[in-house]
C-alpha positions as CSV (number, residue, x, y, z in Angstrom):
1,X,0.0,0.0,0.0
2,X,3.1,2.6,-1.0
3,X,1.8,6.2,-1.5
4,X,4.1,8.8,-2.8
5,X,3.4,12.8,-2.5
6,X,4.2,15.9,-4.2
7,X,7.4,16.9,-2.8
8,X,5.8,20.0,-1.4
9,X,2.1,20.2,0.0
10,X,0.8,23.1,2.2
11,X,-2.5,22.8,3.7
12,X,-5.2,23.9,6.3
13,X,-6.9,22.1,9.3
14,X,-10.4,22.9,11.5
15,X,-12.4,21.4,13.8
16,X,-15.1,23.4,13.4
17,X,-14.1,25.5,16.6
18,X,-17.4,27.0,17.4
19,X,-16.5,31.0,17.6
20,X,-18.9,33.5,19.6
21,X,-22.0,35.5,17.9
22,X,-22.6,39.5,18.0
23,X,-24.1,39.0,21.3
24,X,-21.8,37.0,23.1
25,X,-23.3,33.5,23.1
26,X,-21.9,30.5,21.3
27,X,-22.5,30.4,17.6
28,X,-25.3,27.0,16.4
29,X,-23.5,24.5,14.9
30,X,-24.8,24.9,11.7
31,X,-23.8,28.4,11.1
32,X,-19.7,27.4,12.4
33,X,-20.4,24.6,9.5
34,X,-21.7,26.8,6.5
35,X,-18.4,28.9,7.8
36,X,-16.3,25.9,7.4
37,X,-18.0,25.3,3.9
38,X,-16.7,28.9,3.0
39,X,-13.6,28.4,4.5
40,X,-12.4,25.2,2.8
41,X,-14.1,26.8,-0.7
42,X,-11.5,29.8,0.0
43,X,-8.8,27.9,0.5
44,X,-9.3,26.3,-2.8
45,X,-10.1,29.4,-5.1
46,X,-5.9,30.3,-3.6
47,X,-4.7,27.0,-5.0
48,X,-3.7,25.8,-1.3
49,X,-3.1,21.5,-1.5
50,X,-5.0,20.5,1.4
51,X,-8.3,20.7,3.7
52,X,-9.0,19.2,6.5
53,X,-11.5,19.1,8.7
54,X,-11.3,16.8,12.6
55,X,-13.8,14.5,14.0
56,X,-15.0,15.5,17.6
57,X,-17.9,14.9,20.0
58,X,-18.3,17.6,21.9
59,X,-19.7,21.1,22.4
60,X,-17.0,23.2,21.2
61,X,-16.7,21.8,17.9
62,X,-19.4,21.7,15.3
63,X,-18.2,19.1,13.1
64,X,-18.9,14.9,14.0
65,X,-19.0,13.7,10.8
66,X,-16.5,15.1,8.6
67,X,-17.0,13.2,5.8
68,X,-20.4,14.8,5.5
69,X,-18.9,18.1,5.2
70,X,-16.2,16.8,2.8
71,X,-19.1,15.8,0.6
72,X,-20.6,19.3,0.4
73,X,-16.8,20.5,-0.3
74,X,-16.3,18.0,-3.1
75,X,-18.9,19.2,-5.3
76,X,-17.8,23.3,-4.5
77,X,-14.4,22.8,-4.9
78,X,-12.3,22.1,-7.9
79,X,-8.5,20.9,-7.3
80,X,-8.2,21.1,-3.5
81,X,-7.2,17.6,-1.3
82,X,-9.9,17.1,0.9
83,X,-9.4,14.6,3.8
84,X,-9.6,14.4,7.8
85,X,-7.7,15.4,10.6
86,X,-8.5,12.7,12.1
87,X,-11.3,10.3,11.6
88,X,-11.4,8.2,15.1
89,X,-10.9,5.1,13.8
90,X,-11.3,3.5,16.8
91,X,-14.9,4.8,17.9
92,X,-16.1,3.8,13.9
93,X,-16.4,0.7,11.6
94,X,-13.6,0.6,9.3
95,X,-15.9,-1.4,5.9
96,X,-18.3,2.6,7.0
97,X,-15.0,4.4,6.8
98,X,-14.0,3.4,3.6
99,X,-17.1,3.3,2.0
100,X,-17.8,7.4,3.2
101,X,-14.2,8.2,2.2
102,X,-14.4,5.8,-1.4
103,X,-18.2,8.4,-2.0
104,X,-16.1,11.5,-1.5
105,X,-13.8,10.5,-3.5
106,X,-16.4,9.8,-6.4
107,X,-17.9,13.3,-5.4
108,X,-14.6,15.2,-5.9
109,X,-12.9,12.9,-8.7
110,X,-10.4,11.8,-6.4
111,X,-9.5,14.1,-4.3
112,X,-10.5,12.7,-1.2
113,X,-8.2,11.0,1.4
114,X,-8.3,9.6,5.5
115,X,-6.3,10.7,8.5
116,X,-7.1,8.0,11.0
117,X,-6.1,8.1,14.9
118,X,-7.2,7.9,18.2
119,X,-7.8,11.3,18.6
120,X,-7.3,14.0,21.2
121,X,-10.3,13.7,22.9
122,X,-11.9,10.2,24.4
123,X,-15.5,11.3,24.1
124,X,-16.2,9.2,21.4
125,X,-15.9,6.1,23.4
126,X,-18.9,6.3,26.0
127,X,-21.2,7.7,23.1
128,X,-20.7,4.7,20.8
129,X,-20.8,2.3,23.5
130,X,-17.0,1.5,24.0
131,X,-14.9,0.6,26.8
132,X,-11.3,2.6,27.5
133,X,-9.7,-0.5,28.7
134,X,-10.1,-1.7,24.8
135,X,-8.3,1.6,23.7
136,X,-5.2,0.2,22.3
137,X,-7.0,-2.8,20.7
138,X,-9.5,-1.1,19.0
139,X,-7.2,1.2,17.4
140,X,-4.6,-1.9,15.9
141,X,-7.4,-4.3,14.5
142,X,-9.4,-1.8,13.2
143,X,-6.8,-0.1,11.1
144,X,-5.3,-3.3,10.2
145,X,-9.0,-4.6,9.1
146,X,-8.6,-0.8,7.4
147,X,-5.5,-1.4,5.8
148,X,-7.3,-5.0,4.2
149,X,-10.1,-3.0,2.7
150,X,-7.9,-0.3,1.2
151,X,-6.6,-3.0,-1.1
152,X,-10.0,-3.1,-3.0
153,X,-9.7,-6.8,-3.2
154,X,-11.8,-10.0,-1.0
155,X,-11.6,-9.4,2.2
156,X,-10.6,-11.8,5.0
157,X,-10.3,-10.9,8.2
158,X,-10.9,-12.1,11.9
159,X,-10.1,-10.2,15.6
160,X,-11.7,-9.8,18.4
161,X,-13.5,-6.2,18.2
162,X,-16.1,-7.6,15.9
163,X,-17.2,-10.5,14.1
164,X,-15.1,-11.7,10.9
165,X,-15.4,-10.3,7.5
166,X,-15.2,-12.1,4.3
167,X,-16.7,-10.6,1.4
168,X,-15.8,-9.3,-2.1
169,X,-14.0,-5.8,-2.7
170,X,-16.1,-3.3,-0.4
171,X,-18.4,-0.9,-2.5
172,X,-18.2,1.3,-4.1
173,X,-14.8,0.8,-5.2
174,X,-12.5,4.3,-6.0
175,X,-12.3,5.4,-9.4
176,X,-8.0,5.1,-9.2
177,X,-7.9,2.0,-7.2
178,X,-6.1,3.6,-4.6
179,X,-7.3,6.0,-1.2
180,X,-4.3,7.9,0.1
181,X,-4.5,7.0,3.7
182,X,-2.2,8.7,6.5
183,X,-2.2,7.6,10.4
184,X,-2.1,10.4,12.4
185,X,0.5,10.1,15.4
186,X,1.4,12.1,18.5
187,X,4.9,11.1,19.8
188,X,4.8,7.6,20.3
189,X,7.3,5.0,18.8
190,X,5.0,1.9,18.5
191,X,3.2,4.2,16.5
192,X,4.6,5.3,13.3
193,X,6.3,1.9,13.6
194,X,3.1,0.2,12.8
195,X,2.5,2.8,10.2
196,X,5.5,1.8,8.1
197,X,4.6,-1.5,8.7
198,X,1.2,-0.7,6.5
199,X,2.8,1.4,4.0
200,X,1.1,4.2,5.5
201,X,2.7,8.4,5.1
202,X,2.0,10.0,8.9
203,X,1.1,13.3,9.9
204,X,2.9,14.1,13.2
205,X,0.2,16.3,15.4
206,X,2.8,19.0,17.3
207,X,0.5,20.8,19.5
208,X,3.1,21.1,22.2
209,X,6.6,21.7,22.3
210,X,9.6,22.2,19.8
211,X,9.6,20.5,16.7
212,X,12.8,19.4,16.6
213,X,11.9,17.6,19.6
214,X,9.5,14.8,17.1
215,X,13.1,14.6,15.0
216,X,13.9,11.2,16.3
217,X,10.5,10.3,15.5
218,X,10.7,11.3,11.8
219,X,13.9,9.4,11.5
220,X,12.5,6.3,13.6
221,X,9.9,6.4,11.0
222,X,11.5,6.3,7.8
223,X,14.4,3.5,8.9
224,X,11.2,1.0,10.1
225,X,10.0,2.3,6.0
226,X,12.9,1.3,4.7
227,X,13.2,-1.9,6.8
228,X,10.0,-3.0,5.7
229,X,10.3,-2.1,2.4
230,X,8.2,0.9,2.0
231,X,10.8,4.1,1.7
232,X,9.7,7.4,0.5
233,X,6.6,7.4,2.4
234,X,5.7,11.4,3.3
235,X,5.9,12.7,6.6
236,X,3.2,15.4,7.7
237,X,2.9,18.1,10.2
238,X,-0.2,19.1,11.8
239,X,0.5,22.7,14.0
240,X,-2.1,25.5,15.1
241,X,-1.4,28.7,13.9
242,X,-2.7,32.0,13.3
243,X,-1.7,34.5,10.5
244,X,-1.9,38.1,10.1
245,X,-0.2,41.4,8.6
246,X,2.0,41.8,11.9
247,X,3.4,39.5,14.2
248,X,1.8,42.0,16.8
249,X,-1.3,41.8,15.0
250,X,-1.5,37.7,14.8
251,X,-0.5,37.3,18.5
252,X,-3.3,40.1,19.6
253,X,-5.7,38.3,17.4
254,X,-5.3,34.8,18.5
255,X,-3.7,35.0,22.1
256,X,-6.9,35.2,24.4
257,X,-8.8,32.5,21.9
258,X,-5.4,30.0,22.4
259,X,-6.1,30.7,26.4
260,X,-9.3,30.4,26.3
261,X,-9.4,27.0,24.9
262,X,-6.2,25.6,26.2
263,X,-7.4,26.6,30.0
264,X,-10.5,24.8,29.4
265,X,-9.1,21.5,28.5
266,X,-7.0,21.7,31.2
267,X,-9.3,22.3,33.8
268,X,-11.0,18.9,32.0
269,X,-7.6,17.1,32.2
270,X,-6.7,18.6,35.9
271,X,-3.7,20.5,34.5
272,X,-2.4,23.8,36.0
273,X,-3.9,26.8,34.0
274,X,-2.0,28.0,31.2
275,X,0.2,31.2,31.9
276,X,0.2,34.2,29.4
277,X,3.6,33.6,29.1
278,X,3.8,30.0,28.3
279,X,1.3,30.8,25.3
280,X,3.4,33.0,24.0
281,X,6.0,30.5,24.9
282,X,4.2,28.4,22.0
283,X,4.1,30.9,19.6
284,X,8.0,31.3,19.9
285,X,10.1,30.6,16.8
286,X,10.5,27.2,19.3
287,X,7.3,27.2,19.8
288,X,4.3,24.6,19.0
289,X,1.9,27.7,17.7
290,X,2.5,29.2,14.2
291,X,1.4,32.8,15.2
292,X,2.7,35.8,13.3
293,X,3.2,37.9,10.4
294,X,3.4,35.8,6.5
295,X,7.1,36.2,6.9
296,X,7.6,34.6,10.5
297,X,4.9,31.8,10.1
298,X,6.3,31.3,6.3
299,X,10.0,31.0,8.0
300,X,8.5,28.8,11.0
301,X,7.0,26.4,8.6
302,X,10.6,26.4,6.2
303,X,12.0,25.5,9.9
304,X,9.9,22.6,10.7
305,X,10.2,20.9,7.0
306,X,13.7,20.9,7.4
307,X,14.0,19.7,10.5
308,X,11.8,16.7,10.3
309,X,12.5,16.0,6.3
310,X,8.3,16.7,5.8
311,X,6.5,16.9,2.8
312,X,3.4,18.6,4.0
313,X,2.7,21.4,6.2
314,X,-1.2,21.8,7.7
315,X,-1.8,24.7,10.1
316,X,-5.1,24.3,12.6
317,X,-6.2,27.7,12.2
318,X,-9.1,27.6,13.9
319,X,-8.8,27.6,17.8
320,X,-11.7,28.2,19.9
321,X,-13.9,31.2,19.5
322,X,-11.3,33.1,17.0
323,X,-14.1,34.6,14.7
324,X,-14.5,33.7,10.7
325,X,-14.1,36.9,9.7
326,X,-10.3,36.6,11.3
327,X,-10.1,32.8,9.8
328,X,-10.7,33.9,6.7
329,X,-8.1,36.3,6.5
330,X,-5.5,34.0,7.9
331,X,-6.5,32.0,5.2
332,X,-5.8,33.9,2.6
333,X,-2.5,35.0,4.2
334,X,-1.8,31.8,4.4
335,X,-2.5,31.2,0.7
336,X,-1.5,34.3,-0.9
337,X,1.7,35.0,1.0
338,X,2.9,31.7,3.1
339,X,2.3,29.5,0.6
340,X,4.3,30.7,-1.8
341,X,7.4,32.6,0.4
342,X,7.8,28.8,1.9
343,X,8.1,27.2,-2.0
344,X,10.4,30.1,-2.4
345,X,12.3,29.5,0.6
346,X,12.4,25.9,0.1
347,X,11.3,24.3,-3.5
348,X,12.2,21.1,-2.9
349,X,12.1,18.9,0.2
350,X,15.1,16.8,0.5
């Protein structure tokens, strides 16, 4: 299942971060959707590579199914890559996965593509009827019953999260033959290890931290690819980020949204509150946060490719209730200026 990528793809993630309205009180759902509808057709219309949009199960995200969203984007979109970030594989029936994802891809003429993981969040879990002490088991058989179906050919399979499968190619089959399919990984070892052992590209998540600190990683990850005969396979970066004229501007803009939502989830996860100064902390040049001005983020990015030998870039730029009308113009930042000082600053990816 080897997968090869442009040597150079920049991108965009959301969750659907549901923002505040005129009069204070959290947007509906719906309306953060449409917003994301307009966000990802944006995106397009400036030639950016990638979409993405997360799968959560909670109240301050608006998007659950993502492939639903993907479908409406398919059809209003015209040469963008449109895929997940993540689909919770181990909350959802693999055979359902790739039968959503295979649709989208008819929808878009193949353009779709899956990010599967475990995701941030464990809500999922109790809402579908799962146990936590299966977390680790659900994840491995269902993406290795995954990685059977992606071949497009009979399937035979048997675990113990559900009952065996043995049927002809799943349906509807892709037009190509072939759905790109990343694993989305955090910093464990096991688990771009069992990546390369599906021929499967990653997409590091570095919401925390340096990113020369997830160099070993990268490296772990393509010796196990070359080991198990699969090199070449593209590494990904998923980073949060926020762009504007200034670097003043960008860290005004997105600094009390960043604290907003990071002190919430750690009052959820009994962490200490997050300090002013260990947000900015993030948005360093060190950092975890791609805040600033085209230039900085643009030289950030350059940064991070290097370092970790990536092929593809995605900044999260929504977080928490940071309004559309700033999304969209980190957006086109992002495409009009970012996008193309990083290809200047680095056209190829060694």
């Amino acid at each position: 299942m080897a997968d090869t990528a442009p040597a150079l793809e920049l991108g965009l993630d959301t969750f659907g971060d549901i923002a505040l309205g005129a009069d204070g009180s959290p947007l509906p759902a719906a309306t953060v959707i449409r917003e994301v509808l307009a966000e990802g057709q944006l995106a397009d219309r400036l030639g950016l590579d990638f979409f993405g949009v997360g799968e959560h199960h909670r109240p301050d995200y608006a998007i659950s199914a993502p492939d639903t969203v993907l479908a409406g984007l398919a059809t209003t979109t015209s040469q963008i890559r449109l895929g997940t970030s993540v689909t919770v594989l181990s909350s959802d029936d693999p055979i359902r996965v790739f039968q959503r994802f295979s649709t989208v891809d008819a929808l878009s003429h193949g353009r779709a593509e899956i990010t599967v993981g475990r995701g941030s969040f464990i809500e999922s879990f109790p809402l579908f009827g799962l146990s936590l002490d299966d977390y680790e088991v659900l994840f491995s058989e269902k993406l290795d019953l995954l990685a059977r179906v992606l071949q497009e050919r009979d399937v035979r399979w048997s675990g113990t999260v559900r009952p065996p499968v043995e049927s002809g190619p799943v349906m509807p089959p892709t037009e190509s033959g072939h759905l790109r399919t990343w694993v989305g990984v955090g910093g464990t070892p096991a688990s771009v290890v069992r990546a390369a052992q599906y021929g499967m590209p990653i997409v590091i998540a570095i919401i925390g931290g340096s990113s020369a600190q997830f160099v070993p990683l990268a490296d772990l990850y393509r010796r196990a690819c070359t080991e198990l005969g699969h090199p070449g396979l593209p590494v990904g970066v998923h980073s949060p980020g926020h762009v504007a004229a200034t670097d003043d501007a960008a860290v005004e803009e997105y600094l009390p949204h960043f604290l907003h939502q990071m002190r919430k989830i750690g009052r959820e996860r009994g962490w200490a509150p997050m300090t002013e100064a260990a947000a900015r902390a993030q948005m360093s040049p060190s950092g975890a946060a791609y805040v600033g001005s085209p230039e900085t983020v643009a030289r950030k990015i350059v940064d991070t490719i290097r370092a970790l030998g990536a092929s593809r870039f995605q900044l999260k730029y929504s977080n928490g209730r940071l309004p559309h009308d700033l999304r969209m113009e980190s957006i086109r930042l992002f495409g009009e200026e970012v996008a193309p000082r990083v290809r200047d600053l680095l056209p190829a990816v060694d």
